[in-house]
C-alpha positions as CSV (number, residue, x, y, z in Angstrom):
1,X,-32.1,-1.8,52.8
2,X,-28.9,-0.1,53.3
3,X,-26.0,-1.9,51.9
4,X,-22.9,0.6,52.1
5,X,-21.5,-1.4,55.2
6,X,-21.7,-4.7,53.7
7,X,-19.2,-7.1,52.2
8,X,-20.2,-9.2,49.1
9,X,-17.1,-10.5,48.7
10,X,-18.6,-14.2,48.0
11,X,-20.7,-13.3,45.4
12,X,-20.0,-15.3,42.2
13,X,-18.7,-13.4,39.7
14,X,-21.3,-13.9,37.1
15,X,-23.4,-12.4,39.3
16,X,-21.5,-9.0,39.5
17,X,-20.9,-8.8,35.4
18,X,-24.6,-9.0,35.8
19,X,-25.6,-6.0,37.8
20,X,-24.1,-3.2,35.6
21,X,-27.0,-4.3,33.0
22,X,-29.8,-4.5,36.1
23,X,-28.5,-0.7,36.5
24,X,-28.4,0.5,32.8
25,X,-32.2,-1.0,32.5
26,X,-33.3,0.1,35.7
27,X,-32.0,4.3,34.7
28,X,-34.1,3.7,31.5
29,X,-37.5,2.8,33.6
30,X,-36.3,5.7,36.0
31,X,-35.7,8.2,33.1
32,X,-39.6,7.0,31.9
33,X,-41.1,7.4,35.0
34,X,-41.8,3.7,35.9
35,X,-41.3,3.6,39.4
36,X,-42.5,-0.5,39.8
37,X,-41.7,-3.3,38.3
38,X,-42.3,-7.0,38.3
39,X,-39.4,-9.5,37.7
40,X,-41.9,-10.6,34.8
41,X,-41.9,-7.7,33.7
42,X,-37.6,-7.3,34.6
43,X,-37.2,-10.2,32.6
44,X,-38.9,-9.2,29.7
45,X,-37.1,-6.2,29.7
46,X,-33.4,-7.3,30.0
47,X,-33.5,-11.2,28.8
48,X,-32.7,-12.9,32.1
49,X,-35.1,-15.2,33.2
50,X,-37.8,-14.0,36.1
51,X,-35.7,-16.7,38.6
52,X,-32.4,-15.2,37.4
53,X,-33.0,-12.0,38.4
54,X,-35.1,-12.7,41.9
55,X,-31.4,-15.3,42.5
56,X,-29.2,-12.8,41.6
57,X,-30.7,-9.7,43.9
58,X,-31.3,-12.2,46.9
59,X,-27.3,-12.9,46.7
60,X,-27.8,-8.9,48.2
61,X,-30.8,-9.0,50.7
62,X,-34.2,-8.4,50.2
63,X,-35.5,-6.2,47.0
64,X,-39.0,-7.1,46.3
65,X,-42.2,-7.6,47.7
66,X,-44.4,-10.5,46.8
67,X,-47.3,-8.9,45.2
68,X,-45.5,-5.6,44.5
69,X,-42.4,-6.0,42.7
70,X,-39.2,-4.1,43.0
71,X,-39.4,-0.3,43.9
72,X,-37.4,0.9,41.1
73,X,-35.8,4.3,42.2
74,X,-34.7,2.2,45.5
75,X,-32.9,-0.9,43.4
76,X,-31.2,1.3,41.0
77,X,-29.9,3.7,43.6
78,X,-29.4,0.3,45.7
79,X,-27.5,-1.6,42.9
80,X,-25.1,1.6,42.3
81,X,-23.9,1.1,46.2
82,X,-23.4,-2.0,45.6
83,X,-21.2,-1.3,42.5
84,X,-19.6,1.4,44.4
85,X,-21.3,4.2,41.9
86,X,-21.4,6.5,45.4
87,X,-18.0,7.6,45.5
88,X,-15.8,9.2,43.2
89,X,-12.8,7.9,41.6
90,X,-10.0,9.8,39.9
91,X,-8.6,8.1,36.7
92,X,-6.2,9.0,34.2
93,X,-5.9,7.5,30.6
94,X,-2.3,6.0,29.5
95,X,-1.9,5.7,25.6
96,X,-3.6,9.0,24.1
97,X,-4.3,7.6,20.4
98,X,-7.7,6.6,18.8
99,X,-9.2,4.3,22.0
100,X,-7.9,6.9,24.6
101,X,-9.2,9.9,23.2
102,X,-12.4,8.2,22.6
103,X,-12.7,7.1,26.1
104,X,-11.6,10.8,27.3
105,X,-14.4,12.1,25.2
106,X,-17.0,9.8,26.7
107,X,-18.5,11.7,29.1
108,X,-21.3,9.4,30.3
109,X,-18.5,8.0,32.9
110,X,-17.9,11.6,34.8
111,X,-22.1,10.9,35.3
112,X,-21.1,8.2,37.7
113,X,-18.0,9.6,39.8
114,X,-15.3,8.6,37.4
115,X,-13.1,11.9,37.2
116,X,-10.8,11.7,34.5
117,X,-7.6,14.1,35.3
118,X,-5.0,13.6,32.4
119,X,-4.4,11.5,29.7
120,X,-0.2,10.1,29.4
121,X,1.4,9.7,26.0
122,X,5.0,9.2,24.8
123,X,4.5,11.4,21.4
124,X,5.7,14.7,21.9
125,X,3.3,16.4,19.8
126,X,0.0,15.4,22.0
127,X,2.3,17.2,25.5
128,X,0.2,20.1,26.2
129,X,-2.8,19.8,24.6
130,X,-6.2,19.0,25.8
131,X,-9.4,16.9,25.5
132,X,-12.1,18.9,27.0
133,X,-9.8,20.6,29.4
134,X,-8.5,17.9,30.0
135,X,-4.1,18.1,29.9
136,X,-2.2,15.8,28.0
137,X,1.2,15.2,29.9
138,X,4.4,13.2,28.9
139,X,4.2,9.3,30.6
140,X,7.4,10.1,32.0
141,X,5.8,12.7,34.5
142,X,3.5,9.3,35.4
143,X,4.4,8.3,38.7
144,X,5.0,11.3,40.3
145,X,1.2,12.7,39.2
146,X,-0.3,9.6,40.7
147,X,1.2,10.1,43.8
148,X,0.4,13.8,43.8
149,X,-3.0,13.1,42.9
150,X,-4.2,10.1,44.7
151,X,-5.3,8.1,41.2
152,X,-7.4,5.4,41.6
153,X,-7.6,3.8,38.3
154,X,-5.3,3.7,35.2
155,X,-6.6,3.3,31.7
156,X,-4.2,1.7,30.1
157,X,-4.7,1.8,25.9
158,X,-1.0,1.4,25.1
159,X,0.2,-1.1,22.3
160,X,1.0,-4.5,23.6
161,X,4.6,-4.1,23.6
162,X,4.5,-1.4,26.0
163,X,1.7,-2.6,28.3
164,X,3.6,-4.4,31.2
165,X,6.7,-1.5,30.8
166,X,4.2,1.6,32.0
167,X,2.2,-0.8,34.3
168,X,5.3,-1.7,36.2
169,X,5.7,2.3,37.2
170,X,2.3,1.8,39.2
171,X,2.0,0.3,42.7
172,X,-0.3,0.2,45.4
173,X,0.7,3.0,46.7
174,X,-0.2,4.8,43.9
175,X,-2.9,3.3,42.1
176,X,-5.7,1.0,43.4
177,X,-6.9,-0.7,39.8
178,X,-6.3,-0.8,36.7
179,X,-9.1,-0.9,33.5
180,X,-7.0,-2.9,30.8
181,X,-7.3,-2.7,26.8
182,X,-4.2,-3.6,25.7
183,X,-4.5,-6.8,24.3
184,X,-1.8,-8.8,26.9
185,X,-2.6,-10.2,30.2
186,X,-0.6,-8.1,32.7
187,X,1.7,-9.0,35.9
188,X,0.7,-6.3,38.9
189,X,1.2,-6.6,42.6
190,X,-1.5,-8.4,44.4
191,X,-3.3,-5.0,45.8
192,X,-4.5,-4.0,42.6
193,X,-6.9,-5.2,40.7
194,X,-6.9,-5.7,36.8
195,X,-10.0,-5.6,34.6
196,X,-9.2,-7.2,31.3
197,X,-11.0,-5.4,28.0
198,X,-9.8,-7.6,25.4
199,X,-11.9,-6.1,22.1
200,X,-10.6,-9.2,20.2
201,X,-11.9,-12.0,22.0
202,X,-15.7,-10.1,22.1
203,X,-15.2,-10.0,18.3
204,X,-14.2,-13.6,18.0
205,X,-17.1,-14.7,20.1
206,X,-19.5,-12.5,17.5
207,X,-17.7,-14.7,14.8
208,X,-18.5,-18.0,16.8
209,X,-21.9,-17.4,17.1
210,X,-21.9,-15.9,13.3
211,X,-20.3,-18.7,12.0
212,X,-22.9,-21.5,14.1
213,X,-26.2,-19.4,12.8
214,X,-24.6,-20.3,9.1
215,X,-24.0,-24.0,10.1
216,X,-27.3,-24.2,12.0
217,X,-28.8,-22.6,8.4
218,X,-27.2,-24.6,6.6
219,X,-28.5,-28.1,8.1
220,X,-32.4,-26.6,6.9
221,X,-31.7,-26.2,4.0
């Protein structure tokens, strides 16, 4: 099944936060030489139920084969179209501290066609220097680099208080999304699209569940 013509654009969004972890699991099975899987066997594997997974591929077209499974090498190259993993997408980082420079150094992105060409910072002493070759450059040379370069995604990892201030140089024209860790919601013009990273409320949710185990505990007792 080819799906590089086709529009999932009513796909629920549950669904799509589901397939980056059908593609992480599916490279590990590919990088042990399973080559066929059951979604018994799927399920076991990743924690979603056998239904779950046969629902969620169908939303796509037809995967498996009753009596055979899923051809493994076909869905994970398959899933990565539909994730958009077959092109390449130029990014830059804006906020160079702790969280920037460790996204720069993560290198497992350029794997999968994200091409990271400079990093933006407003302290003077990171201008000019490098994270694997990569340039650091003053964020007031920002707009005119992203129209040089075609960007297609912004990092941002600024502080709150300057989030909405550098988002507001970007448009359309010049940027087509934009991966989000400051911790504010951010106001952008309706042709790009925002993905929010809030570390916080994934740490608050660790506390919730935390916190219930100890209650749940504490009713045994």
């Amino acid at each position: 099944m080819n799906v590089n013509n086709k529009s999932f654009a009513n796909i629920s969004m549950a669904v799509i936060r589901r397939l980056p972890k059908y593609h992480r699991y599916l490279k590990e099975l590919l990088d042990k030489e399973i080559y066929r899987i059951s979604s018994k066997e799927l399920s076991r594997l990743i924690g979603f139920t056998a239904s779950q997974i046969r629902q969620d591929l169908n939303c796509f077209g037809g995967f498996g084969q009753q009596g055979y499974g899923y051809n493994v090498e076909e869905l994970y190259n398959e899933i990565g179209k539909i994730l958009g993993l077959d092109k390449t997408y130029k990014l830059i980082i804006i906020g160079a501290g702790n969280l920037g420079q460790a996204i720069a150094n993560y290198t497992s992105f350029e794997k999968s066609g994200f091409e990271l060409l400079a990093l933006f910072d407003i302290n003077p002493k990171l201008i000019g220097m490098k994270i694997r070759d990569i340039p650091f450059r003053d964020v007031d040379e920002l707009e005119q680099f992203t129209l040089d370069n075609h960007v297609d995604i912004a990092v941002v990892c600024t502080p709150k208080e300057f989030a909405q201030g550098i988002v507001d140089k970007l448009n359309e024209k010049n940027v087509k999304g934009i991966w989000n860790f400051a911790p504010t919601d951010l106001k952008v013009p309706k042709d790009i699209i925002v993905e929010n990273v809030h570390l916080s409320e994934s740490l608050f949710t660790l506390s919730y569940l935390l916190n219930e185990r100890e209650i749940e505990n504490n009713k045994q007792e």
